[in-house]
TORNUMAR-237563 format. One line per field, with one value per residue (C-alpha): x, y, z. Coordinates in Angstrom, 2 decimals. Layout:
<sites>
xx X ...
yy Y ...
zz Z ...
</sites>
This chain:
<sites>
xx 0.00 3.32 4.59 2.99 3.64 6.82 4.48 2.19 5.39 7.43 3.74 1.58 -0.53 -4.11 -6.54 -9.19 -11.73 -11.03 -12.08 -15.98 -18.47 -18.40 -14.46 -15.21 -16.04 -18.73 -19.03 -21.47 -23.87 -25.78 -23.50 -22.53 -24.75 -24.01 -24.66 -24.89 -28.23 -29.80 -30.99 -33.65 -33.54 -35.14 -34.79 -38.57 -38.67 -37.69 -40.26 -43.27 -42.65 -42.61 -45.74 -47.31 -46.67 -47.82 -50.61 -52.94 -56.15 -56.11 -55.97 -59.46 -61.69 -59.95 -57.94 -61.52 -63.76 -61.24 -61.12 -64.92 -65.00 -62.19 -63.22 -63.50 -61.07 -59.87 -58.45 -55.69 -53.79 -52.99 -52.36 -50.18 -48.55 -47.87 -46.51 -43.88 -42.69 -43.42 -43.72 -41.14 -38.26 -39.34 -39.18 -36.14 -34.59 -35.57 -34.73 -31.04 -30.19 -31.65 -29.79 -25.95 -25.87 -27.52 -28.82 -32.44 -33.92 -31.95 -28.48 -28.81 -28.60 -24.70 -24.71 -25.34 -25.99 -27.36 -30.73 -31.31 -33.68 -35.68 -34.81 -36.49 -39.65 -39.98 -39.98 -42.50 -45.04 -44.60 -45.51 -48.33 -49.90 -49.34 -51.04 -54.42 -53.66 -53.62 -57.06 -58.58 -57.19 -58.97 -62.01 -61.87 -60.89 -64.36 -66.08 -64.27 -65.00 -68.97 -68.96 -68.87 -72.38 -75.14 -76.67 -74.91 -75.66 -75.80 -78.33 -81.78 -83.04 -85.13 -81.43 -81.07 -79.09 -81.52 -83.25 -86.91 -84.93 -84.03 -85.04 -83.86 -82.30 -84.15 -85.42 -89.15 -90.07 -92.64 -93.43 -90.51 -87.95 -87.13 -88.99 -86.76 -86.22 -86.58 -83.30 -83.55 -84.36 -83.62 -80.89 -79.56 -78.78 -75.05 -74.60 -76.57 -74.41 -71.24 -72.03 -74.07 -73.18 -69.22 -68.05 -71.15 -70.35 -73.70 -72.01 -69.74 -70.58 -67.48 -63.67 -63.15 -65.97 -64.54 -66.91 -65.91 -63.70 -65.43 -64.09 -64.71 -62.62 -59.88 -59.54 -59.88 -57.09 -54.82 -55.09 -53.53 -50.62 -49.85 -50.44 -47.91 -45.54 -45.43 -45.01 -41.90 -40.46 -37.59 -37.58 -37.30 -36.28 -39.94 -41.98 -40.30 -41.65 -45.36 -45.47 -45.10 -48.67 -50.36 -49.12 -50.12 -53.45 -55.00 -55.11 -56.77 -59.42 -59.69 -59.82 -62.40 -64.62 -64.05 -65.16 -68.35 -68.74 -68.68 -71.52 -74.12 -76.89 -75.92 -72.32 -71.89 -73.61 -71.45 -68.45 -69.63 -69.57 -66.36 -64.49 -66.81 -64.07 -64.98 -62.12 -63.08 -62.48 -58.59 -59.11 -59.45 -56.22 -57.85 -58.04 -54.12 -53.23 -55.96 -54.00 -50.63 -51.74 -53.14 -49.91 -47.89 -49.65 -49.96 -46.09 -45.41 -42.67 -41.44 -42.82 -38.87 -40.82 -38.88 -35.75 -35.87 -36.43 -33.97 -31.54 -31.72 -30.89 -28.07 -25.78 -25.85 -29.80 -31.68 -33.73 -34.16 -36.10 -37.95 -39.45 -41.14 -42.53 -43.78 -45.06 -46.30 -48.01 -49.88 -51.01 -52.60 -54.18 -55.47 -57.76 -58.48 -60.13 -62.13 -63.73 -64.02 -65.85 -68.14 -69.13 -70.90 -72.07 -73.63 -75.26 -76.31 -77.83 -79.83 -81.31 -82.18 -83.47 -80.99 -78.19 -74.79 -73.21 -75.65 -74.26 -70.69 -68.51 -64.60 -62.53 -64.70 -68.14 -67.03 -65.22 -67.54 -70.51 -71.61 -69.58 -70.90 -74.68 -73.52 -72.80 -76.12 -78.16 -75.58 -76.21 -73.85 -73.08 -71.17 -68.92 -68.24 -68.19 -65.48 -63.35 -63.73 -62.76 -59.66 -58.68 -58.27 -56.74 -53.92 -53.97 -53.32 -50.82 -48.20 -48.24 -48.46 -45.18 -43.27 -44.27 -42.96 -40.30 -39.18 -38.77 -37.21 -34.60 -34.08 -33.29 -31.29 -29.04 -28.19 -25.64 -23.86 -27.09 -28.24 -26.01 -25.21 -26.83 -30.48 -29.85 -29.43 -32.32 -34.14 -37.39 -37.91 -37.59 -40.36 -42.28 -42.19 -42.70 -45.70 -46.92 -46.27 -48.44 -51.22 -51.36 -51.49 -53.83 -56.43 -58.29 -59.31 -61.19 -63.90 -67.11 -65.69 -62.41 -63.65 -63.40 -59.25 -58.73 -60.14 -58.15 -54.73 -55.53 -56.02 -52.98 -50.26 -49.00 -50.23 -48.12 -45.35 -45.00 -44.74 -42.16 -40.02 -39.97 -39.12 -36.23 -35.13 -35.03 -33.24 -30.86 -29.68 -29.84 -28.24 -26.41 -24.98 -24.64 -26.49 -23.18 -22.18 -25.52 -25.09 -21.90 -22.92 -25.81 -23.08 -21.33 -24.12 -26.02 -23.29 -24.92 -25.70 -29.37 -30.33 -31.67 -35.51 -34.30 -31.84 -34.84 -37.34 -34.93 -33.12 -36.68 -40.07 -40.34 -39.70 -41.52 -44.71 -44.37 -44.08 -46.93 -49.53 -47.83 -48.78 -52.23 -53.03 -52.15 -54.57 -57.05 -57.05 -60.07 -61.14 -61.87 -64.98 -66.89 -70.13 -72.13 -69.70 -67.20 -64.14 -63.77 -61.41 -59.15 -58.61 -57.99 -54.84 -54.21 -54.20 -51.84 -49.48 -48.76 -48.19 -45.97 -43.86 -42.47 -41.39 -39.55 -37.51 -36.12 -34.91 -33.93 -32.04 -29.76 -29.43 -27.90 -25.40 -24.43 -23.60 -21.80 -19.07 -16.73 -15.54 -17.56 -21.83 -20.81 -17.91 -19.55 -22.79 -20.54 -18.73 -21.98 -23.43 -20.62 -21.06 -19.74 -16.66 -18.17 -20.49 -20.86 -21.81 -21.89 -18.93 -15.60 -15.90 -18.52 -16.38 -15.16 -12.90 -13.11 -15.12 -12.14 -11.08 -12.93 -15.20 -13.62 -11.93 -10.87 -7.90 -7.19 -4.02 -5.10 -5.80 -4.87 -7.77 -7.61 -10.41 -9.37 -11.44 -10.75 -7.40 -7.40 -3.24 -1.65 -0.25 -4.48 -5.39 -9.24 -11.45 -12.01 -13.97 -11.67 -9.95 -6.74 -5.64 -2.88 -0.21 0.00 1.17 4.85 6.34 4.92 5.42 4.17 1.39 0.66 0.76 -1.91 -4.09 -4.24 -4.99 -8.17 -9.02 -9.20 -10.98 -13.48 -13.75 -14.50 -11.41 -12.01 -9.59 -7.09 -3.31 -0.26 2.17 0.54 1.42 5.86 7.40 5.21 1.68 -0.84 -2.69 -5.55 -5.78
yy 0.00 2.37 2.00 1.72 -1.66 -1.24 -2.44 0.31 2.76 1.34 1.12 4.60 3.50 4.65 1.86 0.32 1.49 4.88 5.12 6.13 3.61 4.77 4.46 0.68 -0.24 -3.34 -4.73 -7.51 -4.88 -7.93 -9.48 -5.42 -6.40 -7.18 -10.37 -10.93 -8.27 -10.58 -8.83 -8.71 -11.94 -10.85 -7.49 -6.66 -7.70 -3.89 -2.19 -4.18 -3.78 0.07 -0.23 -2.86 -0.36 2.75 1.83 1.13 1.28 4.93 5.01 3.43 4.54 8.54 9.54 9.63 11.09 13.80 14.58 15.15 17.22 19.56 20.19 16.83 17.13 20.50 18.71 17.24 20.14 20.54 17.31 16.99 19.93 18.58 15.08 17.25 19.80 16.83 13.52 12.85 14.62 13.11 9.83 10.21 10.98 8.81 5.71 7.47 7.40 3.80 2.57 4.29 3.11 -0.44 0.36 1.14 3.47 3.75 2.79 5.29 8.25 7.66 10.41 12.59 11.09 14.44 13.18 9.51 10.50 11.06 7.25 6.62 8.24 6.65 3.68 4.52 5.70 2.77 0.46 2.42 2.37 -1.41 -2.09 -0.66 -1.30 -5.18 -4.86 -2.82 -6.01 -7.96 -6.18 -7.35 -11.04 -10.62 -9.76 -11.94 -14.95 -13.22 -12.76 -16.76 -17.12 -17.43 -14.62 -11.76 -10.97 -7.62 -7.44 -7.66 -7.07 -8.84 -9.88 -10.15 -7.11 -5.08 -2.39 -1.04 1.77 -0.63 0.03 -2.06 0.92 -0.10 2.23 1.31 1.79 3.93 4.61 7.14 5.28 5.12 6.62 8.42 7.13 9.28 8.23 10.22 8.47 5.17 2.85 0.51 -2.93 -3.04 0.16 -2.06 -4.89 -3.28 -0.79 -3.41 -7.11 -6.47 -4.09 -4.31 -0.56 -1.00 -2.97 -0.12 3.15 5.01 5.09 4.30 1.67 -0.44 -3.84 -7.16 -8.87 -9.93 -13.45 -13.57 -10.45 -11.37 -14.73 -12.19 -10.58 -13.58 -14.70 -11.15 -11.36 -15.24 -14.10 -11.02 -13.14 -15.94 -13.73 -11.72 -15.01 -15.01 -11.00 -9.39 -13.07 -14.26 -10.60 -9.87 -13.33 -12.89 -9.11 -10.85 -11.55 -9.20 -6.20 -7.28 -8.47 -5.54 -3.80 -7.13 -6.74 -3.08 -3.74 -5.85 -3.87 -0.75 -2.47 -4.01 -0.51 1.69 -0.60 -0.39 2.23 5.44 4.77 8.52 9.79 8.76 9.02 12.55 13.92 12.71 14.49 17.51 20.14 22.60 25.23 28.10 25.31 26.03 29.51 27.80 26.59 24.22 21.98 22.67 21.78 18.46 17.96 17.34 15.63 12.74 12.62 12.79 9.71 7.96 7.60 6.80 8.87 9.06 5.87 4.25 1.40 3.19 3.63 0.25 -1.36 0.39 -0.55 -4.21 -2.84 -3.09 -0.21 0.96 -0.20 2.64 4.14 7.48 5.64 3.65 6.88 8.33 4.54 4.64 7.66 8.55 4.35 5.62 8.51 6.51 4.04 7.00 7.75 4.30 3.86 6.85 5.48 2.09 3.42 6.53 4.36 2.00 4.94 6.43 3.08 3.15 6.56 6.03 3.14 4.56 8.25 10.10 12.62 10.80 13.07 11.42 7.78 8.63 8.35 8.28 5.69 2.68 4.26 3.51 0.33 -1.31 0.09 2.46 -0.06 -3.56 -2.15 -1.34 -4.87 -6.37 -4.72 -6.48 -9.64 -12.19 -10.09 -12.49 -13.20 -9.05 -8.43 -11.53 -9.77 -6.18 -7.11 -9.81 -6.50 -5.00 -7.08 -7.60 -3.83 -3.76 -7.29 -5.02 -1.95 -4.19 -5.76 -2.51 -1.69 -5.12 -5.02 -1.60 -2.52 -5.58 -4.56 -1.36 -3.46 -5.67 -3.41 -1.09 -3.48 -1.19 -1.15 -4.98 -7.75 -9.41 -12.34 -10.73 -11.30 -14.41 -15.29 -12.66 -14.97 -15.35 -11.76 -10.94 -13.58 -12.18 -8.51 -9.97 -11.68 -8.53 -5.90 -8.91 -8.75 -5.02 -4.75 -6.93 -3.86 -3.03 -6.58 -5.10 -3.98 -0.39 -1.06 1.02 4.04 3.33 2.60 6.33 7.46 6.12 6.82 10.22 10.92 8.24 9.87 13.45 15.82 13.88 12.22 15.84 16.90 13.46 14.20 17.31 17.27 14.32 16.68 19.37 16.91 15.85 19.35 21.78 20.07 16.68 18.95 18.94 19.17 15.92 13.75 15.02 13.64 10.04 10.01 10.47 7.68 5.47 6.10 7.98 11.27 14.15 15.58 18.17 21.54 20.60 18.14 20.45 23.30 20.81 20.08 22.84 25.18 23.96 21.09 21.93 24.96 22.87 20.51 23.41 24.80 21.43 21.14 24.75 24.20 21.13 22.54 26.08 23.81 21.07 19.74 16.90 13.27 11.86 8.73 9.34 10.76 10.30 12.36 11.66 12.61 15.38 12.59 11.13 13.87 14.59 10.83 11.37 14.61 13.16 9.99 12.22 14.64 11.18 10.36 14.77 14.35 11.28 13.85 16.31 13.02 11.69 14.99 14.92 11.77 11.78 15.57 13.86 11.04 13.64 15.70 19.43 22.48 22.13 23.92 21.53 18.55 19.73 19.94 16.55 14.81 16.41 14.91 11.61 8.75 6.64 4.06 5.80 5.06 2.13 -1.09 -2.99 -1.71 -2.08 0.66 3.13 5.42 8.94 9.73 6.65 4.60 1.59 3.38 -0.20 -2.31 -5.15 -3.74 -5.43 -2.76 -0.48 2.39 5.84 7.56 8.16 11.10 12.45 14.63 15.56 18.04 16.35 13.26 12.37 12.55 9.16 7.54 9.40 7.85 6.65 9.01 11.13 12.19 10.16 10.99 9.15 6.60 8.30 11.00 8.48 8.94 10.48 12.30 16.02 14.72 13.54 16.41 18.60 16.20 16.44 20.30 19.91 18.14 19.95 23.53 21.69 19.32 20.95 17.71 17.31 19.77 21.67 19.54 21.50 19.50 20.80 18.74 15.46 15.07 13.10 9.81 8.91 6.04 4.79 3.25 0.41
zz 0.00 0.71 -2.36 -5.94 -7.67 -9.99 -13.33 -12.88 -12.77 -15.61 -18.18 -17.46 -20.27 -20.49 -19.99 -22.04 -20.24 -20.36 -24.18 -24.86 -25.66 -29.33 -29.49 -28.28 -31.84 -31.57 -28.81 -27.24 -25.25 -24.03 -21.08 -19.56 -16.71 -12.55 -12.95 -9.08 -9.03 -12.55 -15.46 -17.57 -19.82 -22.88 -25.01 -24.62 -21.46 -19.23 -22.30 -21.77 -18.05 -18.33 -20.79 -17.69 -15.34 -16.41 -18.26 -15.01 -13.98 -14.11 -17.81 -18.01 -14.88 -14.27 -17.92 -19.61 -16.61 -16.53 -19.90 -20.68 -17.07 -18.32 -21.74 -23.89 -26.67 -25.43 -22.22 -25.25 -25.44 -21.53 -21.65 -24.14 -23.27 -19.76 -21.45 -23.16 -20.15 -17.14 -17.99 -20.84 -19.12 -15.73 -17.08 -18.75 -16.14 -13.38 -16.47 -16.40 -13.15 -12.24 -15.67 -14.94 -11.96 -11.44 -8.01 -6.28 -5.22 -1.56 -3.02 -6.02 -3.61 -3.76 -6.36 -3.22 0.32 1.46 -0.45 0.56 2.88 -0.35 -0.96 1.90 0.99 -2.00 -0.06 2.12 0.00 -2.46 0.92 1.25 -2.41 -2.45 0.33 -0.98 -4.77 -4.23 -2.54 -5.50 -7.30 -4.63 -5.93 -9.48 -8.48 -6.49 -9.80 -12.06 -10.18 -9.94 -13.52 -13.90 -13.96 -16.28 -14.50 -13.29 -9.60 -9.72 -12.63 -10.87 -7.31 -5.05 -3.54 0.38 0.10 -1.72 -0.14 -1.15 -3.00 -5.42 -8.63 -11.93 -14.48 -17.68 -19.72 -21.13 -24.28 -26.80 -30.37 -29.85 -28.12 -24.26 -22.06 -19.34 -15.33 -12.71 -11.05 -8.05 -4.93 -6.70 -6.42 -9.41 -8.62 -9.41 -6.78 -4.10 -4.82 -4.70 -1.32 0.02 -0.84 -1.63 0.42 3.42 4.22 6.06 9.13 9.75 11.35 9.44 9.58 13.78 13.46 10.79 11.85 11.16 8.29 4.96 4.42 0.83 0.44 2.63 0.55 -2.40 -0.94 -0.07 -3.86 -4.98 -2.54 -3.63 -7.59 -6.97 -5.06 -7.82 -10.57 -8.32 -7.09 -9.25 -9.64 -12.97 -14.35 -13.81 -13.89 -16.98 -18.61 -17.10 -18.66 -22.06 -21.46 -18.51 -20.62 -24.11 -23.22 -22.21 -25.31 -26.83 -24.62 -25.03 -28.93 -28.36 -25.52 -27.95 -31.12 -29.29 -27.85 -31.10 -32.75 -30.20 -30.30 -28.84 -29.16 -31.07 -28.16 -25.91 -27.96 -28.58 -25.08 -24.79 -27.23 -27.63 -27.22 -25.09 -25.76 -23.22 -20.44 -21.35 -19.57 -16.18 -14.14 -12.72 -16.49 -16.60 -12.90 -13.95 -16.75 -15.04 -12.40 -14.86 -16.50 -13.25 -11.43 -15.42 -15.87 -11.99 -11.77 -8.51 -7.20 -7.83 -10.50 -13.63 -11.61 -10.13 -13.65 -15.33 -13.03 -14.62 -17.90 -19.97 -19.79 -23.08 -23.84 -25.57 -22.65 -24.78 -27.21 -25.16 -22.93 -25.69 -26.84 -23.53 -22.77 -25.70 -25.84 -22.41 -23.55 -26.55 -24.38 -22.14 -25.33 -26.73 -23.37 -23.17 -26.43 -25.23 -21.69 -23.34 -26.10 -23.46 -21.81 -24.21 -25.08 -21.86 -21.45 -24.53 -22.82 -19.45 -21.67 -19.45 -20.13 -20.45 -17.62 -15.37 -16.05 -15.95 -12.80 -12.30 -10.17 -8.37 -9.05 -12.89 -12.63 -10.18 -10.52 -13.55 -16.37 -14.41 -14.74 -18.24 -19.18 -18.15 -20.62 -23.24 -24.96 -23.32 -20.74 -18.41 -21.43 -21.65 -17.84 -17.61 -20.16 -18.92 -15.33 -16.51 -18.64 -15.06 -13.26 -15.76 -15.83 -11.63 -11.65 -13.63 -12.10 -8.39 -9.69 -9.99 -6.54 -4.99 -6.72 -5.99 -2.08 -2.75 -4.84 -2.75 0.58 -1.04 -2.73 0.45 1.50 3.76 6.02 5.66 5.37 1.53 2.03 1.62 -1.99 -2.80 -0.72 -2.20 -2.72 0.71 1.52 -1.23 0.46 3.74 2.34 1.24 3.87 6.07 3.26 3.27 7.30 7.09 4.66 6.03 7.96 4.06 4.25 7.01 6.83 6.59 4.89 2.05 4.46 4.84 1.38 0.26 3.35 1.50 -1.64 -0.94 1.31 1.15 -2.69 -3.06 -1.99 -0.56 -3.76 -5.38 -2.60 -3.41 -7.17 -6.87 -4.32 -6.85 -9.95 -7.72 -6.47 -9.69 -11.85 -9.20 -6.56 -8.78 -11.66 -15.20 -16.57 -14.85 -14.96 -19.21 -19.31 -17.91 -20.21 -22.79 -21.57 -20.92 -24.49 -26.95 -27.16 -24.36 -23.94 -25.51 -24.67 -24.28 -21.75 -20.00 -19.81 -18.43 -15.76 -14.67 -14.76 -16.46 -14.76 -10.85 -11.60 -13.12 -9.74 -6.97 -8.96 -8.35 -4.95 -3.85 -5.87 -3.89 -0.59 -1.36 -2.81 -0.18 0.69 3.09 2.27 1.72 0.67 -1.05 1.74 4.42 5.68 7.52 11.16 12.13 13.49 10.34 8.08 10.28 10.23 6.48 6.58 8.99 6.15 3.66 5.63 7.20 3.86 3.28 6.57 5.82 3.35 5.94 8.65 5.72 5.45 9.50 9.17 6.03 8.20 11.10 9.52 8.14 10.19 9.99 10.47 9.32 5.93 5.43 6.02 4.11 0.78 1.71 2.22 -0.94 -2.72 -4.84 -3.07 -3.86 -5.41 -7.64 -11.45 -13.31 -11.38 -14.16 -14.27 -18.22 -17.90 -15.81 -18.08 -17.48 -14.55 -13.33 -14.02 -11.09 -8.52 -7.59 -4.76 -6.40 -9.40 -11.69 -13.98 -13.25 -10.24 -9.81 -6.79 -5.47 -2.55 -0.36 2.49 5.80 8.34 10.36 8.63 8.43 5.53 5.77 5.99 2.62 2.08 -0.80 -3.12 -4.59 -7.87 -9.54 -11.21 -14.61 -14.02 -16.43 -13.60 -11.08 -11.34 -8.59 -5.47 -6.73 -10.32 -8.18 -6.21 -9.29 -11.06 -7.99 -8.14 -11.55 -10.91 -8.14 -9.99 -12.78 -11.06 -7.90 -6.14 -3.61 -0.97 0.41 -0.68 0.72 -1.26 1.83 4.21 2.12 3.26 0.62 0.97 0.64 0.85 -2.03 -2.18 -3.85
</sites>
C-alpha cells in the first residue's frame, strides 16, 4: 500500500476502459450487466414492463372522466402539453439514473448522500400504495369470479341485500324510443351490490368503526398477494416473462370492448360527449393543474418502479427511445379507453333516456358500478363483464409488480445497512414482504375497509410524492450537476441531452411541480366517501402519512451531516458529494473519470484522494476524484496532477499538497 507496484510505474498506459463507448467499436452490449443483481432476460422484457406499469387502472376509470370534465377534446392540449414539459423529461430521467448506476432506489442516492432521505420516501409511500392497490385487485378477483355465472348478480333485485330503494335501471319503451327514469331516490342494482353485498359498508358506522372482516374479500385478498408473489419469485427473471402476457393483453381486450362498444346504439352519443371540445375550459387553471396531475400519477414517476427497472438494464440499452414509446403508448391508451368506456355509456344513457353526464362516474363508481350495470343490458353479458374485469386485473398485476419489486430490490441493494446475504435469498424476503403488506392490509377486508382505502388513496402519494420528485429533480440538476448527470448520459447512451431536456430540468419542470404542490395545498379539501365524511381525526391521520415520507427527506440529510466531520458547511458539501463508489456497477462501464474506482478492481489504479478536516496525511481515504494513471509517477508529479483536478473538477475539498511530506498512501 506504501509504495505503488513497480508495473504500474514502468507502463503509465491509459486503460481500455477509459475510451468512450463509441471508441469501443462493436461490442457484445448484451452481457454489460451485474450479474450478481440478474438482469432482464429478454430485449422486450424492461419495455413491456414500463408499458405494464404505467398503463394502469387509471388510464381506463380517471384519464376519460377527466377529460370530458375539463373540456373533452380541449383537455388534449394541456395534456399533451404537460406530457412534453413533465412527464417525458421526468421519465427520462428517473430511467437514467436507475440505468448508470444499477442500483435502487436507496443505493442510487450515492450520487449525493445528502438526499437519501428522499430514498427513503420513496420507499414509504410505495408500501403504502401497495397495500391498498392489491385490494382494489382484490375487488376485481371478487367480480371476475362473480362474472362466472349465467346470471350476473348484480343485474336484478329482489337480492337479500336489496333495499326497497331498489329500482332495476331499464329504460321502457314507446313509439318514440325510451322513455326516461326518474333516477332520483332510486338505487340501481349493481350500486346495491357493490355498497351493500361487496363491500357491506352497512355494518360499519365510518372510519373508527370499521366492523368485522369480509371473508370472501380477505380470501380475495390472499389470492392477490400469492399471484404477486409468484409472478416476483424469481424477480425481474420471472416478472419480466409474465409481462409478455399481462401487458399485451389488455389492449386485446380493449380492442375488443371498444369495437363491441362503437356498434351499439348510442355509441356517437357517448363518444360525442367525450371528445366535444370545449375550448373556453382552457381559460381555467384548474383543467391545466388536472392535466398534469393525470400525466404525473400515469407515468409513476417518482414511485422508484422506472428507476428500479432500469436498473436491470443493460448499460448501453436505448432508454431514450424507449421513454417516448412509452409515454407517448400511455397517452394513446389513455384515449383508446375513453372510447371504449363513453361508447358504453352512451349506449347506456340512450337506454335509461338520461343525459350521459348522469351515467358517468370516475374511479370505483365507474369500474364497479356504472360499467358492471352497463354490461347487463348487453347480450352475453357475463362473457363481456369476464373480459372487462380480466382486462383490469392484468392492468393492476403489472403496475403491483413494480411496486414489490421496488422494495425488494431497494433493501437488497443497500448493503452497507443490511447484510449481503439478503440477496441471494431474495425470494424469501419478497415472500415475507408480502406476507407482512397482506397482514397489514387486512383492515381493508372489514365492513368499513372502504373508508381506509379512500383514506390512503387520498394521502399516502399526493403531496409527498410531489415533494419526493421534486427534491429528486433538484438533487440531480443543481447540486450533482447537469453538466455531470449530461456527461454520464453520454457515456451510458453515446450522445448528451439536448436543450428541451436540459430546460425541463433545470426550470419547467420543478416549476410545473411546486406549482400542483402549492395548488393542492390552497385547494385542499377533506376526504370523503359518497355521503360520508371523515372525522377530524382522520384527516390529520391522512396529513401526517403524507408529511412522514417529506420528513424522511430532511432526517435523511441529519444523518449523512452527522456522519461527516468538519464544520456544518464543510460537512454539508462533503456529504453532498457523490460517493466513492459511484458510477456504473462494471468496471468495463467506468469510463474517465469513473475509471477503477469499484472495490476489487484489476485494472491499473488511480490515486484516489479524499481529504477531511485532520485526517493524516499518511491515511489518505477513498475518493472522490480520480486521477488518470499516467500521472502516477512520482509524489510532486502527483501532487501537481491532484491540483490539476481539483481547480478543474472541484471535487477534492480543500485539498493542501504541503501537508502530504514526501510519501503517501494509495488506495488500492
Amino acid at each position: 500500500m506504501k509504495k505503488l507496484q513497480g508495473a504500474h510505474l514502468r507502463k503509465p498506459v491509459t486503460p481500455d476502459l477509459l475510451m468512450t463507448p463509441s471508441d469501443q467499436g462493436d461490442v457484445d452490449l448484451d452481457v454489460d450487466f451485474a450479474a450478481d443483481r440478474g438482469n432482464w432476460t429478454g430485449k422486450l422484457d424492461f419495455l413491456l414492463s414500463c408499458i405494464g406499469y404505467c398503463v394502469g387502472l387509471g388510464n381506463v376509470w380517471r384519464f376519460p372522466y377527466r377529460a370530458y370534465t375539463n373540456g373533452g377534446g380541449a383537455f388534449l392540449v394541456p395534456y399533451f402539453l404537460m406530457l412534453a414539459i413533465c412527464g417525458i423529461p421526468l421519465f427520462f430521467l428517473e430511467l437514467s439514473l436507475g440505468q448508470f448506476s444499477s442500483l435502487g432506489p436507496l443505493a442510487v442516492w450515492k450520487i449525493s448522500p445528502l438526499f437519501k432521505g428522499a430514498g427513503a420516501a420513496m420507499l414509504l409511500i410505495v408500501g403504502l400504495v401497495a397495500i391498498y392497490y392489491n385490494m382494489i385487485i382484490a375487488y376485481v378477483l371478487f367480480y371476475l369470479f362473480a362474472s362466472l355465472t349465467s346470471d350476473l348478480p348484480w343485474e336484478h333485485c329482489g337480492n337479500w341485500w336489496n333495499t326497497e330503494l331498489c329500482l332495476e335501471h331499464r329504460g321502457s319503451k314507446d313509439g318514440n324510443g325510451a322513455l326516461p327514469l326518474n333516477l332520483t331516490c332510486t338505487v340501481s342494482p349493481s350500486e346495491e351490490y357493490w355498497s351493500r353485498y361487496v363491500l357491506h359498508i352497512q355494518g360499519s358506522q365510518g372510519i373508527g368503526s370499521p366492523g368485522e372482516i369480509r371473508w370472501n374479500l380477505c380470501l380475495c385478498l390472499l389470492l392477490a398477494w400469492v399471484i404477486v408473489f409468484l409472478c416476483i419469485l424469481k424477480g425481474v427473471k420471472s416478472s419480466g416473462k409474465v409481462v409478455y402476457f399481462t401487458a399485451t393483453f389488455p389492449y386485446l381486450i380493449l380492442l375488443m370492448l371498444l369495437v363491441r362498444g362503437v356498434t351499439l346504439p348510442g355509441a356517437w352519443k357517448g363518444i360525442q360527449f367525450y371528445l366535444t371540445p370545449q375550448f373556453h375550459h382552457l381559460l381555467s387553471s384548474k383543467v391545466w393543474i388536472e392535466a398534469a396531475l393525470q400525466i404525473f400519477y400515469s407515468l409513476g414517476v417518482g414511485f422508484g418502479g422506472l428507476l428500479t427497472f432500469a436498473s436491470y438494464n443493460t448499460f448501453h440499452q436505448n432508454i431514450y427511445r424507449d421513454t417516448f414509446i412509452v409515454t407517448l403508448g400511455n397517452a394513446i391508451t389513455s384515449i383508446l379507453a375513453g372510447f371504449a368506456i363513453f361508447s358504453v355509456l352512451g349506449y347506456m344513457s340512450q337506454e335509461l333516456g338520461v343525459p350521459v353526464d348522469q351515467v358517468a362516474k370516475a374511479g370505483p363508481g365507474l369500474a364497479f358500478v356504472v360499467y358492471p350495470q352497463a354490461m347487463t343490458m348487453l347480450p352475453l353479458s357475463p362473457f363481456w363483464s369476464f373480459l372487462f374485469f380480466f382486462m383490469l386485473l392484468t392492468l393492476g398485476l403489472d403496475s403491483q409488480f413494480a411496486f414489490l419489486e421496488t422494495i425488494v430490490t431497494a433493501v437488497t441493494d443497500v448493503t452497507d445497512e443490511f447484510p449481503y446475504y439478503l440477496r441471494p435469498k431474495k425470494a424469501v424476503f419478497s415472500g415475507l414482504i408480502c406476507v407482512a403488506m397482506y397482514l397489514m392490509g387486512l383492515i381493508l377486508t372489514t365492513d368499513g375497509g372502504m373508508y381506509w382505502l379512500v383514506l390512503l388513496d387520498d394521502y399516502s402519494a399526493s403531496f409527498g410524492l410531489m415533494v419526493v420528485v421534486i427534491t429528486t429533480c433538484l438533487a440531480v440538476t443543481r447540486v450533482y450537476g447537469i453538466q455531470r448527470f449530461c456527461r454520464d448520459i453520454h457515456m451510458m447512451l453515446g450522445f448528451k441531452p439536448g436543450l428541451y431536456f436540459r430546460a425541463c430540468w433545470l426550470f419547467l419542470s420543478p416549476a410545473t411541480l411546486l406549482a400542483l404542490l402549492v395548488y393542492s395545498i390552497v385547494k385542499y379539501q377533506p376526504s370523503e366517501y359518497g355521503s360520508y365524511r371523515f372525522p377530524p381525526w382522520a384527516e390529520l391521520l391522512g396529513i401526517l402519512m403524507g408529511l412522514l415520507s417529506c420528513l424522511m427527506i430532511p432526517a435523511g440529510m441529519l444523518v449523512a451531516v452527522l456522519r461527516e466531520e468538519g464544520s456544518l458547511w464543510e460537512r454539508l458539501q462533503q456529504a453532498s458529494r457523490p460517493a466513492m463508489d459511484w458510477g456504473p456497477s462494471l468496471e468495463e462501464n467506468r469510463t474517465g473519470m469513473y475509471v477503477a474506482t469499484l472495490a476489487g478492481s484489476q485494472s491499473p489504479k488511480p490515486l484516489m484522494v479524499h481529504m477531511r478536516k485532520g485526517t493524516s496525511a499518511r491515511a489518505l481515504l477513498c475518493a472522490r476524484m480520480t486521477v488518470s494513471a499516467a500521472c502516477i509517477w512520482s509524489t510532486d508529479k502527483m501532487l501537481s496532477c491532484l491540483q490539476g483536478a481539483h481547480s478543474s473538477a472541484g471535487t477534492l475539498g480543500d485539498f493542501k499538497p504541503e501537508i502530504c511530506g514526501e510519501e503517501v498512501t494509495v488506495v488500492e
